[in-house]
VEXTITOR-389422 format. One record per residue (C-alpha): chain; x, y, z. Coordinates in steps of 0.2 Angstrom, whole numbers. Layout:
BEGIN
@cadena->A east->X north->Y up->Z
...
//
This chain:
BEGIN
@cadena->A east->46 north->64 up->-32
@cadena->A east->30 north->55 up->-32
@cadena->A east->27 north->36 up->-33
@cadena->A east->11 north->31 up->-37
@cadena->A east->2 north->15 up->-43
@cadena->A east->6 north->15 up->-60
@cadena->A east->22 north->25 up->-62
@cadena->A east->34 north->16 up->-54
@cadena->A east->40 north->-2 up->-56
@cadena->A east->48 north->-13 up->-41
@cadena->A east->60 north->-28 up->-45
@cadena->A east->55 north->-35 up->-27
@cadena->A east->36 north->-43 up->-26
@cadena->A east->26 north->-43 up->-10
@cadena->A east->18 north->-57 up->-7
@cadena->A east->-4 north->-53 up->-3
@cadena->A east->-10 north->-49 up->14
@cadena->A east->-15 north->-64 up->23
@cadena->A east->-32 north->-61 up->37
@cadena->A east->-19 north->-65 up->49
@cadena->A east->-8 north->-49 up->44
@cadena->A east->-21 north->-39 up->37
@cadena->A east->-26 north->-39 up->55
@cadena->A east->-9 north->-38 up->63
@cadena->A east->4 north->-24 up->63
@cadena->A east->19 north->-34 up->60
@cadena->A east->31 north->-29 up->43
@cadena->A east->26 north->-37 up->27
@cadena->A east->39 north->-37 up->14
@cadena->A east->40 north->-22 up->6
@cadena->A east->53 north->-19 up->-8
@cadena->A east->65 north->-4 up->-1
@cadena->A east->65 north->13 up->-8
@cadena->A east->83 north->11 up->-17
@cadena->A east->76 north->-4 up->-28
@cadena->A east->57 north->6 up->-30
@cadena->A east->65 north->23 up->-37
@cadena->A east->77 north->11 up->-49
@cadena->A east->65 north->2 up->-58
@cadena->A east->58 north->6 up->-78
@cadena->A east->40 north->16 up->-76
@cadena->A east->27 north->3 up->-82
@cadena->A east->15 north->8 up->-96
@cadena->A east->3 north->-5 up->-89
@cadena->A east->-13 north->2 up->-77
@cadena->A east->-17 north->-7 up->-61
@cadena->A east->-32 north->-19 up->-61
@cadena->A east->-45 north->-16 up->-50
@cadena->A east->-41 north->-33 up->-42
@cadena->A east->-27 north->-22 up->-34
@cadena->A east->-33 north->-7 up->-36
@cadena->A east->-46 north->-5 up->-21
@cadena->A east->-49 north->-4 up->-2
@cadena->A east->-53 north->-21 up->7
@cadena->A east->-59 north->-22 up->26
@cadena->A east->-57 north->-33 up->35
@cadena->A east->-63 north->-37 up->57
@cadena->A east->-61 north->-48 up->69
@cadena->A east->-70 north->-47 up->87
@cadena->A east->-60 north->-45 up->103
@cadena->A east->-70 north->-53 up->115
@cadena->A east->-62 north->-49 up->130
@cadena->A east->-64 north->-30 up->129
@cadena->A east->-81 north->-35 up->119
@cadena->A east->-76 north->-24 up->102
@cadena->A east->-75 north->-27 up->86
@cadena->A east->-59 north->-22 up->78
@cadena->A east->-60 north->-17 up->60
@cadena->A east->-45 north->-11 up->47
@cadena->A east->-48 north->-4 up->30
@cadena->A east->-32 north->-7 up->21
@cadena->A east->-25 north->-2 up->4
@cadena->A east->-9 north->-11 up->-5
@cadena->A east->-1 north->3 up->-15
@cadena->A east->7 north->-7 up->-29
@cadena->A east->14 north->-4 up->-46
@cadena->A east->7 north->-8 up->-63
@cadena->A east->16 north->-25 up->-63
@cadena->A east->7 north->-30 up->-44
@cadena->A east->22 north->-27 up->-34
@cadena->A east->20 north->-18 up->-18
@cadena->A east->26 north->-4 up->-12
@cadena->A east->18 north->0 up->3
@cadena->A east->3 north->2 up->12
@cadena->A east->-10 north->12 up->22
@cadena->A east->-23 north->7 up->34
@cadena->A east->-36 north->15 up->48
@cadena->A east->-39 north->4 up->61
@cadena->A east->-54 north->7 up->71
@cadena->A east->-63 north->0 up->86
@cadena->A east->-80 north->-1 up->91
@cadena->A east->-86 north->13 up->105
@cadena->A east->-68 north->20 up->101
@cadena->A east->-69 north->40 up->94
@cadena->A east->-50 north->38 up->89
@cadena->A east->-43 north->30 up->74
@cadena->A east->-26 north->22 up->71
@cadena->A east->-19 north->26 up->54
@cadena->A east->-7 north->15 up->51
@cadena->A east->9 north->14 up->38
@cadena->A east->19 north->0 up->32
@cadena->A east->33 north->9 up->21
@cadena->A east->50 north->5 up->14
@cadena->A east->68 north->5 up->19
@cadena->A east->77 north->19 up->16
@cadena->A east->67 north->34 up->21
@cadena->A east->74 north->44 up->37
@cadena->A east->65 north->41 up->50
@cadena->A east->63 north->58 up->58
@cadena->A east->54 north->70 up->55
@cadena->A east->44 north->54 up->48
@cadena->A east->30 north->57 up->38
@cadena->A east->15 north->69 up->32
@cadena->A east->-1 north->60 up->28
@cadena->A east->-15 north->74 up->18
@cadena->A east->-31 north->72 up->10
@cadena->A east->-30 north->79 up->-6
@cadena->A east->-26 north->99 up->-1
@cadena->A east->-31 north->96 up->19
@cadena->A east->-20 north->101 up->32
@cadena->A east->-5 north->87 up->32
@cadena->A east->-5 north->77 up->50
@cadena->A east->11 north->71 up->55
@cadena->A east->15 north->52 up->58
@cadena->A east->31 north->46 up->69
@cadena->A east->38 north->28 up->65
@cadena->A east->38 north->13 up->77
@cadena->A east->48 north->0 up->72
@cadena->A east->57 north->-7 up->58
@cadena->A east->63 north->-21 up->49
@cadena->A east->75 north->-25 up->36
@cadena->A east->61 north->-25 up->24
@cadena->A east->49 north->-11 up->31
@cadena->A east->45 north->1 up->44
@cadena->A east->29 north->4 up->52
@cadena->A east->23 north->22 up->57
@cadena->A east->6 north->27 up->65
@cadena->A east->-3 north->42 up->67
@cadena->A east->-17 north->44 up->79
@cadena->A east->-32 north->52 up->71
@cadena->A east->-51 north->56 up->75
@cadena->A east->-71 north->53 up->63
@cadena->A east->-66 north->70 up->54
@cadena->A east->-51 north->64 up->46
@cadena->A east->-59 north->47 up->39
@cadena->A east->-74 north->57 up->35
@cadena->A east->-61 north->68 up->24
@cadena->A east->-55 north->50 up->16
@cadena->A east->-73 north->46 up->13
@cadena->A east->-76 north->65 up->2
@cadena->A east->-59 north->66 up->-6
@cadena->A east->-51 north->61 up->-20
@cadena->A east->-30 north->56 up->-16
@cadena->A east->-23 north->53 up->-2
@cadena->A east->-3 north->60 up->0
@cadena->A east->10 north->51 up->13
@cadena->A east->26 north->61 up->9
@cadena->A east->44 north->55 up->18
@cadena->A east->59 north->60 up->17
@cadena->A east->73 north->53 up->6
@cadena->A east->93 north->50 up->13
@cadena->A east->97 north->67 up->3
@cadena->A east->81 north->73 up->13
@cadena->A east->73 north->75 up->-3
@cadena->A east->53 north->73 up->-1
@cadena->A east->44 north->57 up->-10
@cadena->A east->26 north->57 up->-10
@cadena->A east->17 north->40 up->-8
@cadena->A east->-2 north->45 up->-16
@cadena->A east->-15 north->31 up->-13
@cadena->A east->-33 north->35 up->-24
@cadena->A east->-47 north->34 up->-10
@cadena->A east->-62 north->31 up->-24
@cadena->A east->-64 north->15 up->-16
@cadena->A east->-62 north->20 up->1
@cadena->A east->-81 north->24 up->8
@cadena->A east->-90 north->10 up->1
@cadena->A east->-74 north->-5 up->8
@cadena->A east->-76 north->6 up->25
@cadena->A east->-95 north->8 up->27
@cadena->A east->-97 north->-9 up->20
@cadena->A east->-97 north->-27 up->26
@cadena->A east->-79 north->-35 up->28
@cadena->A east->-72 north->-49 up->19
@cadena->A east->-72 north->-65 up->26
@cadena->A east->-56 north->-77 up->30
@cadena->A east->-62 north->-85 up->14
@cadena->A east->-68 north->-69 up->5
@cadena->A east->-48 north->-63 up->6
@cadena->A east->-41 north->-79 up->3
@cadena->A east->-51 north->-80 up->-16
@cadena->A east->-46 north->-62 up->-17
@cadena->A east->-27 north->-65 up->-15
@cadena->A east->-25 north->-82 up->-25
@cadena->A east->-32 north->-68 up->-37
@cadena->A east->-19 north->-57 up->-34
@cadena->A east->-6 north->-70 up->-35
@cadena->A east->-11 north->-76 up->-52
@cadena->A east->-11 north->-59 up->-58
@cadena->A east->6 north->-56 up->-53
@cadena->A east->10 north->-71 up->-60
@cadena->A east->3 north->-67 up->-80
@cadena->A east->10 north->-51 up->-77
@cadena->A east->28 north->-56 up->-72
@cadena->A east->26 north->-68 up->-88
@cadena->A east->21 north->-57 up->-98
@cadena->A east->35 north->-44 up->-93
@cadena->A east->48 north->-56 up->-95
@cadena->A east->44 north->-63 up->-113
@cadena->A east->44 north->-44 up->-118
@cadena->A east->61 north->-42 up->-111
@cadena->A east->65 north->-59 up->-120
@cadena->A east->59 north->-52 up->-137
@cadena->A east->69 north->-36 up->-132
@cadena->A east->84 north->-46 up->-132
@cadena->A east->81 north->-55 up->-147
@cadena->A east->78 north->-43 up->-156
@cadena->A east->93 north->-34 up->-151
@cadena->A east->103 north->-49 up->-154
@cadena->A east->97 north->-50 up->-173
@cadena->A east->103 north->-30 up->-176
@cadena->A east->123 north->-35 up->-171
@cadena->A east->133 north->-37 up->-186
//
């Protein structure tokens, strides 16, 4: 099973990612696997609002580095989240964190497979969780993001309860340019998800007075 952007709809929606916790690795409420999988698929296609890489940094001046996080929400075609993927790197640091917020509901060994396009899959072991999402990380090296920079998808596949695989694919068009480029300030990202929000917010609208139309209709064709 594959969930991606556009194919699968959430009932839960995830609020944007703050500069606080795009920075942070704490869990950020992700709707859990049962309630992704049991939603309609949406016909709609993401925006390019949600649809792209953001980066964002903060200094550290105690270690005198600059810590930088290129993040990706992956959402569906309504704006709700479903998880999300971000490399983490430090200045002077030839290692790079990739780092995994995901659903409930996955088992959490043997954790996950992260491959770009048809690369060689890398493993990832989870952390921690919450009742709303589990973080895994996966420490990886320039070759790999250099890979992510080239290619076309990126595939995070876990493991269902029934051990069935479900595959997590994240479009890395916008990846180089958000990861090469400068970051967004604290007032840059908040523009970006009072954006976001408003989006979600025509969309849910919209959704609902279709489902409202649905029903009326349906009403009218009772005897």
């Amino acid at each position: 099973m594959t969930v991606t952007v556009a194919k699968f709809a959430a009932n839960a929606v995830r609020a944007p990612l703050s500069f606080a916790a795009v920075l942070g690795a704490a869990i950020l409420g992700a709707a859990t696997l049962a309630t992704a999988l049991a939603g309609p698929a949406s016909a709609q296609s993401a925006s390019p609002m949600t649809d792209t890489w953001i980066k964002v940094c903060r200094s550290d001046d105690k270690q005198k580095k600059e810590l930088c996080k290129t993040a990706y929400d992956l959402r569906t075609a309504g704006g709700q989240f479903l998880a999300s993927v971000a490399i983490v790197e430090a200045t002077g640091e030839a290692r790079k964190i990739v780092e995994m917020i995901m659903p409930t509901g996955l088992l959490l060994q043997p954790g996950l497979k992260v491959q770009v396009d048809q690369n060689k899959g890398e493993d990832a072991k989870f952390g921690m969780c919450a009742p709303d999402g589990c973080v895994a990380q996966m420490v990886s090296n320039e070759a790999f993001v250099s890979a992510m920079k080239k290619g076309g998808q990126l595939s995070i596949t876990a493991y269902g309860q029934t051990s069935n695989e479900v595959t997590f694919t994240v479009p890395l068009a916008s990846f180089k340019a958000a990861n090469e480029g400068k970051p967004l300030d604290e007032a840059a990202l908040k523009k970006r998800e009072e954006a976001i929000a408003g989006e979600i917010q025509e969309k849910q609208k919209s959704i609902e007075e279709q489902l409202r139309e649905e029903q009326r209709k349906a009403s009218q064709g009772k005897p």
